[in-house]
C-alpha positions as CSV (number, residue, x, y, z in Angstrom):
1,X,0.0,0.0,0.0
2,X,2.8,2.6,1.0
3,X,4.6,1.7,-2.6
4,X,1.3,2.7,-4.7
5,X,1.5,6.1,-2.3
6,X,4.9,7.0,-3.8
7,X,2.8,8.2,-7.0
8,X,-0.4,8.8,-5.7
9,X,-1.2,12.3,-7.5
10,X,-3.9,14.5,-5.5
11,X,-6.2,16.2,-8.5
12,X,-7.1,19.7,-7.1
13,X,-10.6,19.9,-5.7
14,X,-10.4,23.6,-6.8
15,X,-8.7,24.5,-9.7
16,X,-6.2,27.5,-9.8
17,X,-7.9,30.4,-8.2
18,X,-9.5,33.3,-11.0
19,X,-8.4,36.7,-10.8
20,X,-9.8,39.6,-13.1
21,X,-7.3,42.6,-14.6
22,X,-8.4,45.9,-14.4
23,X,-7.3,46.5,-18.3
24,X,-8.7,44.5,-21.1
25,X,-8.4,45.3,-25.1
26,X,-10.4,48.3,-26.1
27,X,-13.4,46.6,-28.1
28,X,-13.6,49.4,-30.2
29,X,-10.3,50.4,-30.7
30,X,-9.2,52.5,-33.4
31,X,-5.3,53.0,-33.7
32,X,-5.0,55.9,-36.2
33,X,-8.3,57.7,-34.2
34,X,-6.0,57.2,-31.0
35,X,-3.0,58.9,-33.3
36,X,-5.1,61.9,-34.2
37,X,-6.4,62.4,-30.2
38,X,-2.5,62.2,-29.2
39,X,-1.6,64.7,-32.3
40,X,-4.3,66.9,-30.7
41,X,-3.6,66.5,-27.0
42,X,0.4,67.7,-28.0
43,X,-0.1,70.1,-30.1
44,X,0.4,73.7,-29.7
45,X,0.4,75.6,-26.0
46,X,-0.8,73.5,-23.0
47,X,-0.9,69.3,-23.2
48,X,-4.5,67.6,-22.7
49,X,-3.8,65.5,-20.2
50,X,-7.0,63.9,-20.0
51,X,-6.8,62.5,-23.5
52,X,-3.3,61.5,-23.3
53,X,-4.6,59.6,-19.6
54,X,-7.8,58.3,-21.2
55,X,-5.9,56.4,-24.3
56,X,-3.0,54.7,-21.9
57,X,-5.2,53.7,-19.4
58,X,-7.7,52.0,-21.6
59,X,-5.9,50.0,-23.8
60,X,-4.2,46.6,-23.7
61,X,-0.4,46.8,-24.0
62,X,-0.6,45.2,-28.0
63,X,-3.7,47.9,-28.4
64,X,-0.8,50.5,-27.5
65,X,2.2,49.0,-29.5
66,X,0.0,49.6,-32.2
67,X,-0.5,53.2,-31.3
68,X,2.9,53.8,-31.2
69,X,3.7,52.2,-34.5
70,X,1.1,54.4,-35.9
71,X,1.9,57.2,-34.6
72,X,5.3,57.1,-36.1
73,X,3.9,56.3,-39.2
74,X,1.6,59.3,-39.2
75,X,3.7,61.9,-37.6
76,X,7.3,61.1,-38.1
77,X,8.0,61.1,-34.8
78,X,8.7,58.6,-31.7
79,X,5.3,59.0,-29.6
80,X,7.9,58.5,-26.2
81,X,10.1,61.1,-27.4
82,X,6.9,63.6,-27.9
83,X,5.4,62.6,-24.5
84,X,9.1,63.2,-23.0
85,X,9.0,66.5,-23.7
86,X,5.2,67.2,-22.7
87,X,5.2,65.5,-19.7
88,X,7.3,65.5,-16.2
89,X,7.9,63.4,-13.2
90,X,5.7,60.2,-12.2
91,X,3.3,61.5,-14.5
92,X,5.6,61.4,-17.3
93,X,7.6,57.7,-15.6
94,X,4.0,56.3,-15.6
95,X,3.0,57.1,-19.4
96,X,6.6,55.6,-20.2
97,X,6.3,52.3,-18.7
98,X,2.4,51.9,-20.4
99,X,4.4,52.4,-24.1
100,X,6.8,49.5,-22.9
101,X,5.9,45.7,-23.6
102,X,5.9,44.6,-20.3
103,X,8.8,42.4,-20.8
104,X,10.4,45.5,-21.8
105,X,10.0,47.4,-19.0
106,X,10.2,44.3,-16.3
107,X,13.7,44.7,-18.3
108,X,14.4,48.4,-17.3
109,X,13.6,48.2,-14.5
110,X,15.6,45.3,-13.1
111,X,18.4,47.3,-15.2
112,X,18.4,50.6,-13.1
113,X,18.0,48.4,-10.1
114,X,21.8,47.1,-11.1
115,X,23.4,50.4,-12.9
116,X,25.3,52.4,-11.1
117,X,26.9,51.7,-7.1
118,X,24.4,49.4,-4.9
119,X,22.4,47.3,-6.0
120,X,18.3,47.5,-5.3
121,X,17.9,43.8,-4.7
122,X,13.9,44.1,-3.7
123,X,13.6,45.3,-7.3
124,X,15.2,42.0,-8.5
125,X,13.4,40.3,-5.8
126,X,9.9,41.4,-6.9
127,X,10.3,41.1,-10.5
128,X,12.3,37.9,-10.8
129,X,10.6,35.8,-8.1
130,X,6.8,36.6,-8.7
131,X,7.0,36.0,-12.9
132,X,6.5,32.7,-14.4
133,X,8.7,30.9,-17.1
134,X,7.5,32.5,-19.9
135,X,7.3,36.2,-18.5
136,X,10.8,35.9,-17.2
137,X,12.4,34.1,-20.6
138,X,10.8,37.1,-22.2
139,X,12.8,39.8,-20.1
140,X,16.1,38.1,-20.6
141,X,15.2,38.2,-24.4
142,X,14.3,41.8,-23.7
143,X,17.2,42.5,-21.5
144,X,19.9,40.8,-24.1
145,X,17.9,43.5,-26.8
146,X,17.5,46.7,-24.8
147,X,21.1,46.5,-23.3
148,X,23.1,44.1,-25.3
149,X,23.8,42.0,-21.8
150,X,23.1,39.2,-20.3
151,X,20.6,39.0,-17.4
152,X,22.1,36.2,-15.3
153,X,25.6,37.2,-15.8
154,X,24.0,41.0,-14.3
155,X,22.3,39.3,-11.4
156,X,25.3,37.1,-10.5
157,X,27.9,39.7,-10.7
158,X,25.8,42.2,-8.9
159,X,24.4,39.7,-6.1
160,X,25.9,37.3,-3.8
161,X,26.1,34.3,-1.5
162,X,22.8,32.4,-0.6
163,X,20.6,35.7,-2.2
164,X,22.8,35.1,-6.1
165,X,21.9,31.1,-6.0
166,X,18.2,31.5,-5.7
167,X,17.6,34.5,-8.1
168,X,19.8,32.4,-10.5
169,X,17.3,29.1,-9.5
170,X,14.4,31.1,-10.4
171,X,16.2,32.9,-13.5
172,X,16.0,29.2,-15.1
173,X,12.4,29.4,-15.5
174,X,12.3,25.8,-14.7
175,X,9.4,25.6,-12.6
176,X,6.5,22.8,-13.4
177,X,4.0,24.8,-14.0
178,X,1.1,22.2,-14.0
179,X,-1.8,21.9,-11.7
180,X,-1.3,18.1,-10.1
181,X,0.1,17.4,-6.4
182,X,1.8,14.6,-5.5
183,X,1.4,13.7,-2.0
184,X,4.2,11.6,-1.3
185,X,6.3,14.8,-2.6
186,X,5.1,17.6,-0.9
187,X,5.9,15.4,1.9
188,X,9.1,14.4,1.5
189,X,9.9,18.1,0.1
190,X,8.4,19.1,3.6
191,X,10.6,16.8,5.5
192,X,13.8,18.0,3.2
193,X,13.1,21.6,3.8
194,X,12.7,21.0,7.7
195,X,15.8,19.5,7.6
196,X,17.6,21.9,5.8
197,X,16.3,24.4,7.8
198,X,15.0,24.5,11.1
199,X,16.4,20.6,11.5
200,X,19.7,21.6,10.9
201,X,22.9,23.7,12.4
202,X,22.9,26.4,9.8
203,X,20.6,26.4,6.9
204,X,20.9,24.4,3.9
205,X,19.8,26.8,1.2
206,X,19.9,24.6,-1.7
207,X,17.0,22.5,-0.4
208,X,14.6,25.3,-0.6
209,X,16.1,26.6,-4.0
210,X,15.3,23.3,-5.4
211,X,11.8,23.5,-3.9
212,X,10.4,27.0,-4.4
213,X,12.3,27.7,-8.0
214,X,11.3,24.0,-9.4
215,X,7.7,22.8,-8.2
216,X,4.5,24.3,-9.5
217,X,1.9,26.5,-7.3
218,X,-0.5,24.0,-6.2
219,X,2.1,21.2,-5.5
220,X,3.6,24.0,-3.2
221,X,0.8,24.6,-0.9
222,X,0.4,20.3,-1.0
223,X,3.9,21.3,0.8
224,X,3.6,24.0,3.2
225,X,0.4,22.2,4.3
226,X,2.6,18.8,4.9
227,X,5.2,21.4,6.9
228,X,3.0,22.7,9.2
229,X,1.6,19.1,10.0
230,X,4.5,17.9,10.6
231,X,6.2,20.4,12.4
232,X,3.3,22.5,13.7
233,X,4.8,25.6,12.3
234,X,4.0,27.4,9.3
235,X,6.4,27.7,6.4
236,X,7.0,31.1,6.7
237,X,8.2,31.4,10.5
238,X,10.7,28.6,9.8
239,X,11.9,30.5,7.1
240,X,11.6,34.1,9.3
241,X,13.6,32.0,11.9
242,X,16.5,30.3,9.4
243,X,17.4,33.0,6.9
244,X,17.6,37.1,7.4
245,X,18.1,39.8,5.1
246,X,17.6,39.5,1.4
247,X,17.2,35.9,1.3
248,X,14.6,35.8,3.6
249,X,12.9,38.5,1.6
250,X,13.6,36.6,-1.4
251,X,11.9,32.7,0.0
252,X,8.8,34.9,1.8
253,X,8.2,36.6,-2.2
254,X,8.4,32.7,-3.7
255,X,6.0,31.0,-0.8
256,X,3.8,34.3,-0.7
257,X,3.4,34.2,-4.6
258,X,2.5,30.6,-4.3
259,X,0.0,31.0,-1.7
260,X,-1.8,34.0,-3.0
261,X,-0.1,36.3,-5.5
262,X,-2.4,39.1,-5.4
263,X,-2.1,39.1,-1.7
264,X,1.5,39.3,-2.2
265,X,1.1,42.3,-4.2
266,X,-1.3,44.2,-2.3
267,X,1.2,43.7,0.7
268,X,3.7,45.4,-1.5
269,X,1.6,48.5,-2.6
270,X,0.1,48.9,1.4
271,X,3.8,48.8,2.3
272,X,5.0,51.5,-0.4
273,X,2.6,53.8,1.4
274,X,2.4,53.3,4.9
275,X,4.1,55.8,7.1
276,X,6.2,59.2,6.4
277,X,6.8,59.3,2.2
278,X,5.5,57.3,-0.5
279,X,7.4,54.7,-2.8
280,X,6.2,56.0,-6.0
281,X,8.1,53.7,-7.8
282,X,6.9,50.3,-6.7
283,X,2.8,52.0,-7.1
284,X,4.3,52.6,-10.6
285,X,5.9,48.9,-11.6
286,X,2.9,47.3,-9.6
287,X,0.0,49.3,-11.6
288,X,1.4,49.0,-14.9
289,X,2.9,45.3,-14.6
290,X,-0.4,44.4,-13.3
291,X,-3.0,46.1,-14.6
292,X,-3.7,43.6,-18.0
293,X,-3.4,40.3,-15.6
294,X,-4.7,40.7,-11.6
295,X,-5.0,44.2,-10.3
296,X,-8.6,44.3,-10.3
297,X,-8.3,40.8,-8.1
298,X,-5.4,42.7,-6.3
299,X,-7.7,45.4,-5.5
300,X,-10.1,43.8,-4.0
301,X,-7.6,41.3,-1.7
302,X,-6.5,44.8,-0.6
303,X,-9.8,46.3,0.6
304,X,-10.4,43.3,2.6
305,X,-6.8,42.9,4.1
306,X,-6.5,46.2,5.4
307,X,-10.7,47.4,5.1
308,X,-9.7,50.6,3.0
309,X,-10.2,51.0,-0.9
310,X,-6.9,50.9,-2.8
311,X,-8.0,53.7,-5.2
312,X,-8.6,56.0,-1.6
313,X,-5.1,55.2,-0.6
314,X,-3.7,56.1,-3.9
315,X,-5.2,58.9,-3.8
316,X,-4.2,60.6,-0.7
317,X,-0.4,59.6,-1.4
318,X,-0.5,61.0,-4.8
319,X,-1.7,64.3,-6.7
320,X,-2.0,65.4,-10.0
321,X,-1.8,63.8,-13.6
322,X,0.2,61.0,-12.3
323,X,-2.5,60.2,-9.7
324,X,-5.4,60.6,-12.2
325,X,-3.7,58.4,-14.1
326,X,-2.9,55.5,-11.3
327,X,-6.7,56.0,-10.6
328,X,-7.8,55.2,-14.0
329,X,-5.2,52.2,-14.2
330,X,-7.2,51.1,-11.2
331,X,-10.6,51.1,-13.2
C-alpha cells in the first residue's frame, strides 16, 4: 500500500484560483483615431492631459504597441520622445512604462536596479521571483535586446552568497507549471526543507532553492500544508527564523506568490505607502505590470486585508496627472 503512495497524485478539488485585470483590449479600438487624439492633445500651448490619460489607461499593451507604430507612421515622430517633452515626473515615468511591452519594461527596471553603485535587490526580488517561465524568458530576451547584456551574468555579478543562488534558480524558468500534487512529494519536500532548515545547524539553502524555484503552485501549498503538519509551524516562520536579510525577503516573495499572488502584491503596494513618504516607484511597476493580468483581483484582496479602498489610498499619497492616471489604471 505505501509503494502505490509513492505516486499517488492528488487532482485539485479547486482549480487555480480566477483573478480579473483591471485593463482588457479596447473593443472598439481604433489606432489611427487614437493617433489623431494624441496629435491633438500635444499640439500647440498647454498638453491635454486627460486625452493622453484616457488612451493609456484604456488599452491593452498590444492595443498601444499599435498606437505607437502608428503614430510614427503618421507623424514622423517617436510617440515616447513627444510625450518626453510634454510631460514631467511620475506622470511622465507612468505614461513611459504603459508604451513598454511589459517584458520590456520588467527589463528596465531590473536594469536601473543594477546600474550604477548598490544594487536594489527588492527590485530584483519582486520582479524575478513573482513571474512565471515564460514572462521571465521574455525579459532576458528583452534584457539581451534593450542592453546588449546578459541578465544572469548581471544578477550574478551584482548579487551574492545564498541571495545570487536562488535568483539564478528562479532565472531558469524551470518551474512545473502544472496543476497536479503529488502527495508523497510535498511530503518528502516538507521533510527535506525541515531538515535543511529549522532541523539543521545552519541552513541548507539549496533544499529550498530546489523546492520554491522547481515545483508548480499547487504542489507547493500540498507542501507547506505537509510542513506545518508535521512540524506544527507554518512555512513562513521557519523561514523568518533560518534566513535574514535579502534571502529571507527573497523565500517569503516565492511562498507568498504561491500561496496568493495578489495578496503578495497588495502587501507590497500597502507597504509603499504606509508611514512618512510614498514609494512612488513600486505603485508605478505594480499598476502598470499588473493592470492587464490581476490588479482588479489585487484590489479587492487589498480592501479586505487592510478594510480601506486601494483607489482612496492612492489617492491621498498622490496628486496630479500622475495620480489621475494611477486612478484610472485602477478602473
Amino acid at each position: 500500500m505505501a509503494n502505490n503512495r509513492k505516486h499517488s497524485v492528488i487532482r485539485p478539488a479547486e482549480g487555480p484560483a480566477k483573478f480579473w485585470p483591471t485593463i482588457r483590449r479596447h473593443h472598439d479600438f481604433d489606432a489611427e483615431r487614437d493617433v489623431k487624439k494624441l496629435q491633438k492633445a500635444c499640439k500647440g500651448m498647454g498638453t491635454d492631459e486627460m486625452a493622453i490619460i484616457e488612451i493609456l489607461s484604456n488599452r491593452s499593451s498590444d492595443q498601444r504597441q499599435q498606437v505607437q507604430q502608428k503614430y510614427k507612421t503618421i507623424c514622423g515622430k517617436d510617440l515616447e520622445e513627444v510625450l518626453k517633452g510634454e510631460l514631467s515626473g511620475n506622470f511622465e515615468k507612468t505614461a513611459l512604462a504603459l508604451l513598454d511591452r511589459p517584458c520590456e519594461y520588467d527589463a528596465r527596471e531590473l536594469r536601473k536596479a543594477m546600474k550604477g553603485a548598490g544594487t536594489d535587490e527588492l527590485v530584483l526580488i519582486e520582479i524575478l521571483c513573482t513571474r512565471v517561465n515564460k514572462q521571465i524568458v521574455d525579459i532576458k530576451d528583452a534584457y539581451k535586446r534593450l542592453f546588449d547584456r546578459d541578465l544572469e551574468s548581471d544578477v550574478k555579478s551584482d548579487t551574492s552568497g545564498s541571495l545570487r543562488k536562488i535568483l539564478v534558480s528562479v532565472l531558469q524558468a524551470n518551474r512545473d507549471e502544472g496543476l497536479e500534487i503529488d502527495a508523497a512529494l510535498a511530503e518528502q519536500d516538507a521533510k527535506n526543507l525541515y531538515e535543511a532548515g529549522e532541523g539543521s545547524w545552519g541552513t541548507d539553502e539549496s533544499a529550498f532553492n530546489v523546492v520554491l524555484a522547481k515545483r508548480n503552485y499547487m504542489q507547493l501549498r500540498a507542501t507547506f500544508q505537509a510542513y506545518e503538519t508535521l512540524k506544527g509551524k507554518d512555512i513562513e516562520d521557519a523561514i523568518k527564523s533560518e534566513t535574514s536579510g535579502n534571502l529571507e525577503k527573497a523565500f517569503l516573495t516565492l511562498v507568498r506568490c504561491a500561496k496568493d499572488c495578489q495578496s503578495y502584491f497588495a502587501t507590497r503596494l500597502y507597504e509603499a505607502m504606509k508611514g512618512t513618504g510614498t514609494d512612488e516607484e513600486t505603485l508605478i511597476r505594480i499598476l502598470v505590470t499588473r493592470a492587464e493580468i490581476d490588479l482588479q483581483t489585487i484590489k479587492e484582496k487589498f480592501q479586505k486585508m487592510y478594510n480601506k479602498s486601494l483607489v482612496e489610498a492612492i489617492k491621498s499619497e498622490t496628486s496630479g496627472d500622475f495620480r489621475k492616471l494611477l486612478v484610472a489604471l485602477l478602473h
